[in-house]
Structure formats: structure tokens, C-alpha cells
N, C-alpha and C positions, 0 to 999 in steps of 0.2 A: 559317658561323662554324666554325673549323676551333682544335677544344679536344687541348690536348697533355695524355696522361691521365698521363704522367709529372710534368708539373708540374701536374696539377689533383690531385697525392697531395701537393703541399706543403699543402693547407690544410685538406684533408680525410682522412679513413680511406676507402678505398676497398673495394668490392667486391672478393672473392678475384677473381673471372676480368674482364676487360673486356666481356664479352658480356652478363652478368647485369647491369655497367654499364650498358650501353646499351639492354637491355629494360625497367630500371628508368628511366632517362631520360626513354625513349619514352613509356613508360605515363604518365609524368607530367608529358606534354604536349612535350616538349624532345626533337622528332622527330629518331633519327641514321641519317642515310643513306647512310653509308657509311663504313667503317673504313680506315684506312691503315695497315700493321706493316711499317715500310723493313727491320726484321732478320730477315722472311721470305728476302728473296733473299739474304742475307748467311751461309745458315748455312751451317757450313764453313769461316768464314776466320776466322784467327787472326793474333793479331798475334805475331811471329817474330821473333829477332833473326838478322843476317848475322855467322857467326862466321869464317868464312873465303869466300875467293872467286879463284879462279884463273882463266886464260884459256883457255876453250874447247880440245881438241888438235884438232878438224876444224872449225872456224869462226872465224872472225878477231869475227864480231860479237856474239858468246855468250861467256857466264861462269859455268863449273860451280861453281857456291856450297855452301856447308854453313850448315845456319839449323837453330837453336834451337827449336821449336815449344812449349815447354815438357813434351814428353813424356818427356823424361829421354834421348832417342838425337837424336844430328843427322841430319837427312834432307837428299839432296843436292837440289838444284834445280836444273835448265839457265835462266838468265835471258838479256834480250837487250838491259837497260836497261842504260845507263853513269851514272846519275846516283846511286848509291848509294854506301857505303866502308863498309869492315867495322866493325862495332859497329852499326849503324846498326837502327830496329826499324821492321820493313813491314809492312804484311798479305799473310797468307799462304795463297791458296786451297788447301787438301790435298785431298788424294784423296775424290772421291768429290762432293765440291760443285758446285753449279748455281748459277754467276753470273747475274746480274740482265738480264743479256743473251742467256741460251741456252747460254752455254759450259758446258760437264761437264767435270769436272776428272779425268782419267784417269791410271792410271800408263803411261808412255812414254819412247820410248829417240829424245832428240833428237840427230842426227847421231853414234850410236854410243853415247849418254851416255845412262844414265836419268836420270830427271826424277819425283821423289815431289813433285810439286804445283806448284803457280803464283805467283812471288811477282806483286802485284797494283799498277795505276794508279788512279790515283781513277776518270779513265771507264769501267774494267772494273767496278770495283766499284759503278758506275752512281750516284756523287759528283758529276759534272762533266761538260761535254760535250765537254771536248780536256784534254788531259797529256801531259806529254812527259819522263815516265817513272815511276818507283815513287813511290807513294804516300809520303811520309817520315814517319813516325810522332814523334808527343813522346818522351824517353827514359825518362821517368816510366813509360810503358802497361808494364806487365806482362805478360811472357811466356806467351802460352797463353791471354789473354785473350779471347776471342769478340771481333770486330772491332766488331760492332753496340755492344757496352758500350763497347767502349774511344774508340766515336766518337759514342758518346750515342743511337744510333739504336734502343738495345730499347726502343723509345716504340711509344705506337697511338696515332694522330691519329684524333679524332672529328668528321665532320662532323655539325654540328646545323643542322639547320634553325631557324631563331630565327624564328619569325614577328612582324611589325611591329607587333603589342601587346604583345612583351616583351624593349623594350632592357635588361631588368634583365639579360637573359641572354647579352649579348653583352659575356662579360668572363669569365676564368677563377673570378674569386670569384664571379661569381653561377649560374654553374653548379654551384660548390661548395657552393654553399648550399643547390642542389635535392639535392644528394647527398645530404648530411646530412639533409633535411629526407625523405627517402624510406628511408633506412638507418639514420636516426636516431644517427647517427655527429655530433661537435663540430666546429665549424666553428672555425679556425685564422685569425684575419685580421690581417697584417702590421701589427706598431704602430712606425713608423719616427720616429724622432727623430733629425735630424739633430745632426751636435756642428757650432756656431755659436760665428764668434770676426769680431771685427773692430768697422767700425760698422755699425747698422742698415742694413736692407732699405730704409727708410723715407728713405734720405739718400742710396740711392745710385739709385732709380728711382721717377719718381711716374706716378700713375695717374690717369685723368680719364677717366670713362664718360657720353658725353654722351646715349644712347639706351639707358636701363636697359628699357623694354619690351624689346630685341630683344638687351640681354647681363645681365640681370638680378644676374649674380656675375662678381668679377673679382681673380683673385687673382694674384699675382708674388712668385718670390724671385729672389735675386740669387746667383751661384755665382762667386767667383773663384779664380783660379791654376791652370784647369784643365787639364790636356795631353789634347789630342788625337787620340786614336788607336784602334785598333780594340778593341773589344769583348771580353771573354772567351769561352773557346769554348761555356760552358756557356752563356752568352744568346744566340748568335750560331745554336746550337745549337735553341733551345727556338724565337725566333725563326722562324727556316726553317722550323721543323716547323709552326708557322701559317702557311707563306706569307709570311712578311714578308723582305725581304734588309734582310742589318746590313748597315750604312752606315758607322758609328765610334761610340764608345761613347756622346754625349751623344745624339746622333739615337736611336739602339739602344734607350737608358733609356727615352725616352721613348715608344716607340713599344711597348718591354715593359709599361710600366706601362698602358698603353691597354689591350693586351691582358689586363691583371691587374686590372684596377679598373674597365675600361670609361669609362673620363674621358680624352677627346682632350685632350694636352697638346702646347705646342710652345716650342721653346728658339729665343730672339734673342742675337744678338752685341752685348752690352751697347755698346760702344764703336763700332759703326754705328746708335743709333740717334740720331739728333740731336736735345739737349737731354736727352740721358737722363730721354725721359718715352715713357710710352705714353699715347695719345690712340685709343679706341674710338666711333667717330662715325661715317656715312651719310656714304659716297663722294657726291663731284662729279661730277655726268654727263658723261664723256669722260675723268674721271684717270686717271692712267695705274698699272700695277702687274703687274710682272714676276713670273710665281711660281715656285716649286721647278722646274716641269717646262720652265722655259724659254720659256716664251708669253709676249707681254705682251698685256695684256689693258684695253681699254674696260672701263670700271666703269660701274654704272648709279646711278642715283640711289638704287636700293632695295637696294644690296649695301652690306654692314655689315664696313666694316676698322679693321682693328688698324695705329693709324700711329705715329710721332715725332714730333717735335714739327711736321715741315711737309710728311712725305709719306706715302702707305701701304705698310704693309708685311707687312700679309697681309690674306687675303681671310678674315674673321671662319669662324672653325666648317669651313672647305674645305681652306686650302691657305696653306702662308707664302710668304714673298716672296724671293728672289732676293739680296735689296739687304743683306738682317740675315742671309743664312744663315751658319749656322755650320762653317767650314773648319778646317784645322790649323796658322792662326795665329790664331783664337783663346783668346781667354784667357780673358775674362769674360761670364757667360750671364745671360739674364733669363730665367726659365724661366715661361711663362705658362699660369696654368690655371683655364679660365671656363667658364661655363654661355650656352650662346649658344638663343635661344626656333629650335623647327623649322623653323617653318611660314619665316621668313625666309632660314635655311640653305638649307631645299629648294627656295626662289626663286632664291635664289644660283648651286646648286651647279648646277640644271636650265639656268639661263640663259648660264652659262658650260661647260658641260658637263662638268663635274666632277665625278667621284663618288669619293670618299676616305672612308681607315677614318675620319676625323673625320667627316664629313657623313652618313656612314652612320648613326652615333650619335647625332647633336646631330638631326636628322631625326627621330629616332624617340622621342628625350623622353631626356636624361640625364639623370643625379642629381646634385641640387642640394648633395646632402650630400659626394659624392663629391669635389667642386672641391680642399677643401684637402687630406684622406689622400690623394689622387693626388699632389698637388706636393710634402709630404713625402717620404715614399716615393721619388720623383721627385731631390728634392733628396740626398737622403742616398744613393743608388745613385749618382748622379754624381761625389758625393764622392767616394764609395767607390773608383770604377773611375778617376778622372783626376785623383784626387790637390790636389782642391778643396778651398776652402773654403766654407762655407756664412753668409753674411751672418744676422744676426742677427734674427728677424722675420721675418713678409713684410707685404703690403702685400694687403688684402682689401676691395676695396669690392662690400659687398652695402648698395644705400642703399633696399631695402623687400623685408624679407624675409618671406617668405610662411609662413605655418604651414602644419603637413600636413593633407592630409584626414583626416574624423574620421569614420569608419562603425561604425553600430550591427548588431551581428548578433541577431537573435531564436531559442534554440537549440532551440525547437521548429521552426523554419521546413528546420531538414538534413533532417528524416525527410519532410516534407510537400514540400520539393522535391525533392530526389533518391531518393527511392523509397524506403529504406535507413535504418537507424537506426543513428546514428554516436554515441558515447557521447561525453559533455559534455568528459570529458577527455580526449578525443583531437581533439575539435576546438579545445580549447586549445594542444594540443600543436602542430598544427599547422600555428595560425596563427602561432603566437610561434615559431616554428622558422622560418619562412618571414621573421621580421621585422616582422610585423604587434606592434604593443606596445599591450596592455590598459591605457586610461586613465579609465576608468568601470566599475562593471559595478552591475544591479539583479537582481533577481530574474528568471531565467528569460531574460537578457539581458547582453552586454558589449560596449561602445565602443573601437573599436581604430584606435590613431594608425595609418594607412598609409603606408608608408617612401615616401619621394620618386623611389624608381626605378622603383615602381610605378605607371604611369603610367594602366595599362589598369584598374585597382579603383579603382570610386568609388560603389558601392553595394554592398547587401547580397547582391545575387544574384552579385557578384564574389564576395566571400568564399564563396559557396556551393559557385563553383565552384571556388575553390583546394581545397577541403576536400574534393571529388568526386575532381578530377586526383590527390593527394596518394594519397587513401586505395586510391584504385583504382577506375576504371570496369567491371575485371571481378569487385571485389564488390558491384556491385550488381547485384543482380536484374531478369532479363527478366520484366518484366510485359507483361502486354495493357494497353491505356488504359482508367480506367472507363467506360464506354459513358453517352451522355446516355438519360434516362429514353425520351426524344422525339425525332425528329428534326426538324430547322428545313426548314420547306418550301424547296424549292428558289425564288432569288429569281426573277419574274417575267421581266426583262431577262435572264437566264441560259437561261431556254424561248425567247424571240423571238429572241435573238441565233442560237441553234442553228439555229432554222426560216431564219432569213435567211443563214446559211451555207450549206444545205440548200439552199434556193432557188435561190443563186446557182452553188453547182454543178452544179443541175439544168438552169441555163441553159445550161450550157459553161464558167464562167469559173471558171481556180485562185485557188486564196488565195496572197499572196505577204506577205510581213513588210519594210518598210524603215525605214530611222532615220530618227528622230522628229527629225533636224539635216539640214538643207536651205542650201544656200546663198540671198544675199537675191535675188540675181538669177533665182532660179526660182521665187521668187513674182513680184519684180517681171513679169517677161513673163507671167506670167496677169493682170496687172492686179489684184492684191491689193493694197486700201488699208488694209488694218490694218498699223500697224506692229509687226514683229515681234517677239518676246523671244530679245536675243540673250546670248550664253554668254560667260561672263568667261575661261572656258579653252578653249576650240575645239579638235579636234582637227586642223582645217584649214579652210580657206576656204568647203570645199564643204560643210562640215558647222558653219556658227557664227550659225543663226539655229533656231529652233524653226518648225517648219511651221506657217502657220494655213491648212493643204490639205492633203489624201492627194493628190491631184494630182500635184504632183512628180516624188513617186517611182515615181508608176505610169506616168508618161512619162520616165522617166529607163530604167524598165523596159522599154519600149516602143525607145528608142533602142539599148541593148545588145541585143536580141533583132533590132533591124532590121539590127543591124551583123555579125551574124550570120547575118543571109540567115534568117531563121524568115520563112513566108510569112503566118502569122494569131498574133494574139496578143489573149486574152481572160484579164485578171487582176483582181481585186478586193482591198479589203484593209482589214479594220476596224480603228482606232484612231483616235487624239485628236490635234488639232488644238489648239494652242495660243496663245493671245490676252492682250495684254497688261492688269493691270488695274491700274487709281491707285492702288487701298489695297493689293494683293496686299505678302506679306511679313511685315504688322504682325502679331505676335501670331502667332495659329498659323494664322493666313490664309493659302494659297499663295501664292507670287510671282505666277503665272500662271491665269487662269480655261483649264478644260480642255473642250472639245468633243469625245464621240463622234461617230465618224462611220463610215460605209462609203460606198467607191468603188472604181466600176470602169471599165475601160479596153477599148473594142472596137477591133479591126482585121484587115485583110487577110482574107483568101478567108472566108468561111462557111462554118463545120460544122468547122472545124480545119486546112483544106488543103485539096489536090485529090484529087479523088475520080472517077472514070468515070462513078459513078453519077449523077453532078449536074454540073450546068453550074460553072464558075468566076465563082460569083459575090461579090463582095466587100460585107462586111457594112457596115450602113448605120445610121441613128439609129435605126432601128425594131428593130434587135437588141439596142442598148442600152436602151430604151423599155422591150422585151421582157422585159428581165432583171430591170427597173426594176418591173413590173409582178406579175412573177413571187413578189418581195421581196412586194408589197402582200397578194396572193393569200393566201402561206404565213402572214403573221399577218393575214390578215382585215379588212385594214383596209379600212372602205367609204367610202363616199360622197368617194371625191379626185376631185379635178377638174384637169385641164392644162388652162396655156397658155400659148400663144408667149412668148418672152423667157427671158431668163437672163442670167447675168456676162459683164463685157468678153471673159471670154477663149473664150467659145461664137461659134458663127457664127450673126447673127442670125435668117435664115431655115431653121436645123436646130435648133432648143433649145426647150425649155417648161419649164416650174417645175410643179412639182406641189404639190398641195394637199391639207392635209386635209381635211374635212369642215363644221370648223369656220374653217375660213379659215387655218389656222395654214403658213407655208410649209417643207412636209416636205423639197424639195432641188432640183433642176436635174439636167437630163438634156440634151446638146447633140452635135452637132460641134465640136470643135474648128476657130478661127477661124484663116482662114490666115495671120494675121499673127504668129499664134503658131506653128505650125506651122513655119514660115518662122523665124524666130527662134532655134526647138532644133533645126533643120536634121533634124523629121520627115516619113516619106511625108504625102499627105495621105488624108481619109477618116476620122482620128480620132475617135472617138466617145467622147465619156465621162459618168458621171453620179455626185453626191455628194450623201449624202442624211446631216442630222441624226437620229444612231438615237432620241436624248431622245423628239423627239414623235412618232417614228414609232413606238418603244413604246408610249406612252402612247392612242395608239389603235388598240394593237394588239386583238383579241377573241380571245384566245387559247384559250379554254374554248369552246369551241360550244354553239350554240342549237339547240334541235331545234325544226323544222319539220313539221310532216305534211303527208306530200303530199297534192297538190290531187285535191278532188273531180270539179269541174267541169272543162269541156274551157278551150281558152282559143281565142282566136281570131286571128290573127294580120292584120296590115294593112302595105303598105308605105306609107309617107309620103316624097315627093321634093320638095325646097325648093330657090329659086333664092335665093340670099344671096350677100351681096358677098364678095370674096375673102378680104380679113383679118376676116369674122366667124367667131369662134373656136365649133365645134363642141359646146364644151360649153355655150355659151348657150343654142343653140339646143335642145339636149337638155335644159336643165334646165326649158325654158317648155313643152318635151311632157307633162313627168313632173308639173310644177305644174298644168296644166290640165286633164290627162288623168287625172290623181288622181280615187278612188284603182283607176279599171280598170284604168289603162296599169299593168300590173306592171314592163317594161324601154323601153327604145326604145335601140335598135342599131345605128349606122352601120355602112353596110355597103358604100355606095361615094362615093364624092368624085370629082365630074368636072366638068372646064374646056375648054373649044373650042368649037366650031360646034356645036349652033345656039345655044347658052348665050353669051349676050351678054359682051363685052370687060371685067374688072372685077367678074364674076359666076363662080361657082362653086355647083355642084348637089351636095346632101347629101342622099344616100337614105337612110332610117332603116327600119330592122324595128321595127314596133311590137306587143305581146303585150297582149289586153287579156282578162282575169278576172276571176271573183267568187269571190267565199270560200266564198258562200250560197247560188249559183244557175246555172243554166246564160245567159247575154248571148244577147239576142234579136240579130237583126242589127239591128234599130232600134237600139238603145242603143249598139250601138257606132257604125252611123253618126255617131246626132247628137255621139258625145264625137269623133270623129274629126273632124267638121267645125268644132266649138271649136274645137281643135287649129291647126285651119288656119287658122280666125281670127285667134287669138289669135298665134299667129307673125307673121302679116302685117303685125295691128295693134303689136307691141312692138317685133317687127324690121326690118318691111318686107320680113319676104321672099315671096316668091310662090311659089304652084304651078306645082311645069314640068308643061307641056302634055303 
């Protein structure tokens, strides 16, 4: 927002320098990032009159002049413009000045002639970007006058940053209000009264607001007999220096008062619009509407226009239309000025790609109050400058008007929030300087109406902190924080989470972070039957469902890193997976139920690459297994158990599910299935596994048991069993450990083998088994007979046999 400090002294008393402006600003929240002074390059040039002027005697395209500078002697000039005639008043670069483009203005002898200064073009003087000759000055400017005054330019434009919690500030009165309210200087606000003749407002334009949620206020005056034509230099002036280009004076008005009041207003041409009514209603999906910038534009059902009685003729809060604007044959204005709800605008403005100082506003919250002093004000400048009249009335439908919010401040709560002891009358001073108005007060306590531009204060900690910003963040005190008596243990999931990052680095595998937005198709090809939670605003295709998988993107990961020739890629990545649920939403219930998790992704060569040292071998389920186990080790968790199977999207004969202890299933570990592979167009060999961390904490043993070691020796035995091919290993171990209870301390697979002379359908499982006493040294009898239970008892539960 670009504030002109020239005209921000119409309504306020200003700081002596501009700089102490803008550190006061600053500090009080209304950050300025940078200063603009257009009468830096200017100094030097004065405005001069041409008292005489003769032709050159060695140049046919030069004219030795004599110009008035107001210092009491005529100075000659060599010029080489033809469009000036004596009397006439220029600007005049003298000796010694540095135009805005690099030139130095030196004394010099043009083809024989001297030459005491430079008379000036607008592009010289860095005005315009072409001219095709002297500058021509009004005859009014006064001789000797510094150019920058005489062309309005000793101004400093401030840029503020206005951030999108305080439209109150994008308007030159509400900046003036922080002035004053920091300088403690009176704030000045224009009280415009139009002079009104004719008939009513009320007979010459009616209004009908068929969707008051989305324009809540709606007001119109009527301005007739008005001429046309450019602007004064003084708005045309103050204008520019915001960045805005005048246009002609009723456009100009309005576009000042925007910048003066912060309230988007806009002028129709009474006499295009048909039926002399405005109609404010929800476009037709496909109607059509031509705007200012010359587009025509598809309307959608959800865009909110300002029509006539049978077509539209602006797009509500963004942009007017084409069809009403106003030219230099009109005569008679409707001047309309409404309060239009954001959240709609910024549907509008985003879906037609429009961003205008109106949308900018009405997006960020205007004020309610603001509607009708804007179209006064409004009305009576137009008078003023094109020699109108002002219809009598206006016409204001507000048909449910809302009261302001009403917050309680408690004035012991300043010292106890902001560190600092702020005295009771200076936090009245000010809030009511700021425009907050005392409508209650109790002991120790007062209720304050908040003005409707403030859109970001709707509690007590709001006012706390106007009262902070105001007074100054650098009078309050650096404290330490009070320290808690105690500290809160660290929570338990915050120790296993760490071991299981540990872990998994310890395996090989980096962490890697992706969004939590997935496209559906990258669940769908894993065969995810949950249906997913998708986003009402996506920021694109690939990203407009909520993952129920880490999955995704650790093979999304996997395909950039292959398309880059990486030859091994080992990643992991903890966070939540998301699932839709019935009640989610009600109340303070999430939308969505959330699952932790971690997963990781194996591939290509083992060990990171190729290495001399080692053969090129490529990693396999058992690296993922590996890392998978790794996880279990670092928090302790015992008694899991694998077996075969997992999700559609594993390969059935590489994958097992793990277990907990108590039967709970902790996750899946697999290849990836090659129909999936095939599908994201990856190498094959994937490996991956996704583990719920919930129960996997929850049995974790994260504190250790102390043990003493064993007295006794132990005794070691191997045990080889012939069992069918799909009996899963860990059956077979659990009926050693159940029987052989409680000598057998482990039993150990140690090799798994299939072929000759092991029968077709049969597969050999050698176990290391350890058998001990707590209490004793084991004769070999007693382990005998528990080892031949053993054998028994396999045979009889499983059927499996001893290999010979």
C-alpha cells in the first residue's frame, strides 16, 4: 500500500521528519519498506520564465534565450526545442544539478555560445517516457520556484506493508489514525455534505438485493449534469503518487476516495442502465459480461453481479462492466457503494483471475460503517470537479444490520500478559484513540464496542495486543520465562520414536519428508480400499486426496531418483496416514481419523553402490526384513512372530506381516508385486515395509530389565525337521519352545533347505537349540529326554519328521 505522506498531513499533524514517521509506524506494527522522495532527483530545477529568444548565429537548430530564474539577473541558455514562445514558464535545470537520468548540468559554450543551464522536457526531468519538447509550465507557477513544488512532487510516498489482518489500514485515514494514535496528535476526518437539488435519489434509481448474505449493504446516489473531463492536477497528482493513473475526473473521485476511506466505490452511467434499477443477484452459469479491461467473461453460478434490470453489469466487489461505463458523453451517474462478504469476492476474483484495488479490500474485511461517508464524500467531489448536481437522498438497503462486537478487557490482565505495567489511563487512552468506544465499564474492568474495520479483534488478547503494539514492544522488558518448579518427563513415544529413527539409520536408510496430498491413482495401484479424504481446494491433481500410505511417496521417491540413474536407493519416512470417518467434523471431532506410521523403501545394489570390496549384489526382502527387525531390537519388543502374506500390492511369495506378541498386527514387510511395479513404470526388486508405530510403541520395553548372568553352562543341541513347504517357521518354533519349556532357553533357525534327497513338497528346517537351568548344571539325560519330547511332539502336531 503505497501512503502519499503529503496528503496523509490532510488529516493528521505529522511528525517533524518523515523517518521518525516511519520508525513510529513500524514499531507499531504498520511495517514501511521503503520510502520514495521523486524531489531527490529534481534538485536544481526551477521553474523559469523565457524572456527573450533569438536564433542561434552558428546553428540553424538552436535558440540563444534569456530566462528569468527568479534570481534578479537573466541567465542566457543555448536551447534546441522549437515548441516554446516568449513569456512562456519551463523548468529550468542550472548549473550544477543532477537530472534523474545521470546528466550534470555544467557551465558550457554551445557552438561558440555559453550556455548557464538546461531548459528541461518532461522525460529529462524523468516525468514521461517520450516528449517532443519543453516541458510547458501553468503561468500561475512562480518564478524561482523549485520544480518538485511547483509540480507537487516534494511528497515521500511510503510503502507499508499492510498485512491481511488489518484492512482498516489500507486507506490513507486509517493510517492516519495510527499516527495520531502513536503521536497522540487529532485526527481530522472529512465531514462531506453534498449541496442537493432536484428530485430524490429515490425516483430516479431503485435497488433490489436479492443475496444479502454475500452484499450485506447497498447504497446509491444519483449525480446529474455532469461534464466529463480530466481531473485537477492536484488529484491527478496525489493519485500517481499511489500508483493509480487518472483516467477523467468521475473515475479519478472515485478511485481517490478508495484510497482516502478504504471503501471500493464505482460510478455507472445512469442512462445505460436499463430500467433505471440496479439488481444485485447470483449470475447465470454461462452469462455473459464484458469488464473494464475488455475480456468477456463466462460467469459462474457462484459470482455475485451488479445488473439492470435484464443484464450484468459488473462483477460484485472486482471489476465494472464495459456496457455502464462511463465516457465523455455522459451526463448522469449512479454512484454505487456497498459492502460485498470476502470469502465470495475472493472466489470471484481467483476464478476469473482478477485482482483489483476493490478485491483487494472487500477480500480482506471492509467496513461496514465506511459505505455511506465514502459515497458522500464521493458525491460531493464530483460535484465539485464536473459541475453536477447531487440528487437529493440516496437509496441504502441494509435489510439486517449486524451490531459490532462487544469485548471485555480485564485491566489487570496488561501487566500479567505483556510483562509490563501499563497505567489504567493510558490503556484507555489508547484504545479510544484507536476507535475502540467504552460501552460498559465495572470495577477493575471495561466493555469496548470494536469498530467494524476491525476485523482481526474479537477477544481480549486482541486488545492486549493493540495496547502492546501502541505503547511499544521496546518498553517492555527482556525477561527470562518463569522456569516450572518440575520438569514434565519426556513423553514415552518421543524416546521410541528417536530409537526407531536410530535404528533405521543404523540400517542404511535416510529419512526423507513428503506431502501428506497424493493423488487417487497412487493409492488406487497399491490396491487401497479405503476410500480416501479428498481436499475441497487441491493444489493440483497430483496432490487432491490425503494419503492412507507412506507408500506413495517413497515410490514417487524411488522413480525421481531412478530417472536420475541413482544405482541403490534406501529411504524411510514417519508420519500419518489418513482415513476417512462418519462422525469426523461434529463438534471438535476431526474430519479425518489419523494413523502414525513409518515406512521404508529398499533398492538397487547393497551397501549404497558399487564397491571393489564386494561383489554387486542387489538388495532383497531380507534387507528390508533386516531393517524391519532392527526397528523391533531398538525398542525391545519381544515375542513377534512373521508370516507369509501381506496387501494386494506385495508379491505373494516375498511378503509376511508381523506380529506382536499378543497377536496384534504391527505391519507388512514385502516386494513389491509386479503389477504394481509395471503400473508406475519402476525397476523391479522393490522392497518395502509399513509398520503402525501406535502398537508398536505400546510394546515397546523401553527401560531395561536387568538379568544376571547365567551360572550354569548351557548345552547346545541341533534339531533338523522335514515339514511341508508352506509350514511357516514360526509354528514350528513356537511347539519347541512350548515343549521344551522351560530348558530350551532359544531355538534358532539356522538353515532352510529344499532338493534332493528332501522329498518334492517338503522342505528341511535346522534349528540351534540352547537348553539351561537357573539352578543347576543339565545332565545329558535330561536333555536327552526333553529333546526327544521335542521330536515327538512336532511330529505329532505337525507331522513333521526327522531328516535322517
Amino acid at each position: 500500500m503505497k501512503i502519499s505522506v503529503k496528503w496523509l498531513g490532510d488529516y493528521v499533524a505529522l511528525p517533524p521528519s518523515v523517518d521518525e514517521l516511519a520508525r513510529k509506524l513500524t514499531a507499531a506494527g504498520l511495517e514501511i519498506e521503503g520510502m520514495e522522495r521523486p524531489a531527490e532527483g529534481l534538485k536544481g530545477v526551477v521553474v523559469a520564465q523565457i524572456q527573450e529568444s533569438v536564433q542561434h548565429p552558428n546553428a540553424d537548430k538552436l535558440s540563444v534565450t534569456k530566462i528569468d530564474a527568479g534570481t534578479g539577473t537573466l541567465l542566457q541558455v543555448v536551447c534546441g526545442a522549437k515548441n516554446f514562445k516568449v513569456g512562456d514558464k519551463v523548468p529550468l535545470a542550472t548549473v550544477g544539478a543532477k537530472l534523474p537520468n545521470g546528466m550534470e548540468i555544467k557551465q558550457a559554450a554551445l557552438r561558440g555560445v555559453d550556455s548557464s543551464g538546461m531548459l528541461c522536457s518532461a522525460k529529462e526531468l524523468g516525468l514521461s517516457e517520450e516528449s517532443s519538447g519543453l516541458l510547458i509550465l501553468s503561468p500561475d507557477q512562480k518564478v524561482g520556484t523549485p520544480i518538485a513544488e511547483a509540480l507537487g512532487l516534494d511528497d515521500v510516498v511510503l510503502e507499508v506493508n499492510v498485512t491481511p489482518n488489518r484492512p482498516d489500514a489500507l486507506s490513507h485515514l486509517g493510517v492516519a489514525r495510527e499516527v495520531g494514535v502513536v503521536t497522540g496528535a487529532a485526527l481530522k476526518v472529512p465531514q462531506p455534505k453534498p449541496a442537493e437539488s432536484g428530485a430524490p435519489t429515490s425516483e430516479k434509481v431503485k435497488v433490489r438485493v436479492e443475496n444479502p448474505e454475500r452484499c450485506p449493504r447497498y447504497a446509491a446516489r444519483v449525480v446529474e449534469n455532469v461534464t466529463i473531463k480530466p481531473s485537477p492536477q492536484w488529484m491527478q497528482e496525489r493519485l500517481k503518487a499511489c500508483g493509480v493513473r487518472a483516467i477523467n475526473n468521475v473515475v479519478d473521485v472515485t478511485n481517490y476516495v478508495n484510497l482516502e476511506y478504504g471503501q471500493p466505490l464505482h460510478a455507472f452511467d445512469l442512462d445505460k442502465l436499463a430500467g433505471q434499477e440496479i439488481v444485485v443477484r447470483m449470475a447465470a452459469k454461462g452469462e455473459k459480461l464484458t469488464t473494464l479491461d475488455g475480456k468477456a467473461r463466462a460467469l459462474d453460478s457462484d459470482d455475485l453481479v451488479i445488473c439492470d434490470k435484464s443484464t450484468p453489469q459488473a462483477l460484485a466487489g472486482v471489476m465494472g462492466g464495459g456496457d455502464s461505463e462511463v465516457t465523455e458523453k455522459t451526463t448522469r451517474l449512479v454512484l454505487e457503494s456497498a459492502n460485498f462478504a470476502g470469502s465470495g469476492v475472493r472466489r470471484t476474483a481467483k476464478r476469473h483471475v482478477l485482482h483489483t484495488e476493490a478485491s483487494h479490500r472487500f477480500e480482506r474485511g471492509a467496513d461496514l460503517d465506511a459505505v455511506v461517508p465514502a459515497l458522500e464524500r464521493a458525491a460531493q467531489l464530483i460535484a465539485e470537479l464536473s459541475g453536477g448536481t447531487v440528487a437529493p437522498g440516496r437509496v441504502d438497503v441494509y435489510p439486517a444490520e449486524k451490531p459490532p462486537r462487544q469485548v471485555t478487557l480485564r485491566f489487570a490482565r496488561v501487566e500479567k500478559v505483556l510483562g509490563v505495567s501499563v497505567a489504567e489511563a493510558e490503556v484507555r487512552r489508547i484504545l479510544e484513540a484507536l476507535g475502540f468506544k467504552k460501552v460498559a465499564q465495572s470495577a477493575g474492568q471495561a466493555t469496548y464496542e470494536v469498530p467494524r474495520a476491525r476485523v482481526d479483534v474479537e477477544r481480549e488478547e486482541d486488545l492486549l495486543e493493540e495496547v502492546a503494539r501502541v505503547y511499544g514492544y521496546d518498553n517492555i522488558p527482556a525477561k527470562l520465562p518463569r522456569g516450572l518448579a518440575e520438569l514434565a518427563p519426556e513423553p514415552a513415544h518421543s524416546e521410541a520414536e528417536r530409537r526407531l529413527r536410530q535404528a533405521l539409520a543404523g540400517a542404511g536408510l535416510s529419512e526423507v519428508v513428503n506431502y501428506s496430498f497424493v493423488a487417487p491413482k497412487s493409492l488406487e495401484v497399491l490396491g487401497l480400499k479405503e476410500q480416501p479424504v479428498a481436499l475441497l481446494n487441491p493444489l493440483s491433481v497430483e496432490q487432491s486426496v490425503m494419503r492412507t500410505s507412506l507408500l506413495p511417496g517413497l515410490l514417487e521417491n524411488l522413480s525421481r531418483s531412478v530417472r536420475h540413474q541413482v544405482e541403490s536407493v534406501s529411504v524411510y519416512e514417519t508420519g500419518r496416514a489418513y482415513f476417512r470417518d462418519a462422525e469426523g467434523g461434529q463438534g471438535i471431532r476431526p474430519a479425518a481419523r489419523e494413523v502414525h506410521r513409518v515406512a521404508g523403501l529398499v533398492w538397487g545394489l547393497r551397501g549404497g553402490g558399487r564397491s571393489w570390496t564386494q561383489k554387486d549384489a542387489r538388495a532383497d526382502f531380507y534387507d528390508a526384513k533386516g531393517a524391519v527387525e532392527a526397528v523391533l531390537a531398538a525398542l525391545r519388543v519381544e515375542g513377534t512372530t512373521w508370516s507369509p502374506g501381506g496387501p494386494a500390492a506385495y508379491h505373494p511369495k516375498a511378503s509376511a506381516e508381523v506380529k506382536g506378541a499378543d497377536g496384534t498386527v504391527l505391519g507388512h514387510v514385502g516386494e513389491l508385486h509386479p503389477r504394481v511395479v509395471k503400473a508406475l513404470g519402476l525397476p523391479e526388486g522393490v522392497v518395502v515395509f509399513e509398520l503402525d508405530t501406535a502398537p508398536l510403541y505400546a510394546a515397546a520395553r523401553l527401560v531395561p530389565e536387568y538379568h544376571p548372568l547365567p551360572k550354569f553352562p548351557a548345552v547346545l543341541r541341533d534339531l533338523a525337521v522335514v515339514v511341508p513347504v508352506e509350514q511357516a517357521n514360526e509354528e514350528v518354533r513356537k511347539v519347541i519352545l512350548e515343549v521344551g519349556g522351560p530348558l530350551v532357553e532359544d531355538a534358532l533357525v539356522f538353515d532352510v533347505y529344499t532338493g534332493k534327497p528332501i522329498p518334492e513338497g517338503k522342505k528341511n528346517l535346522a534349528y540351534a537349540l540352547r537348553y539351561r537351568s537357573p539352578d543347576r548344571t543339565l545332565t545329558d539325560v535330561e536333555v536327552s529326554e526333553a529333546h526327544q519330547r521335542i521330536i515327538s511332539e512336532v511330529n505329532q502336531r505337525l507331522g513333521a519328521s526327522l531328516r535322517a
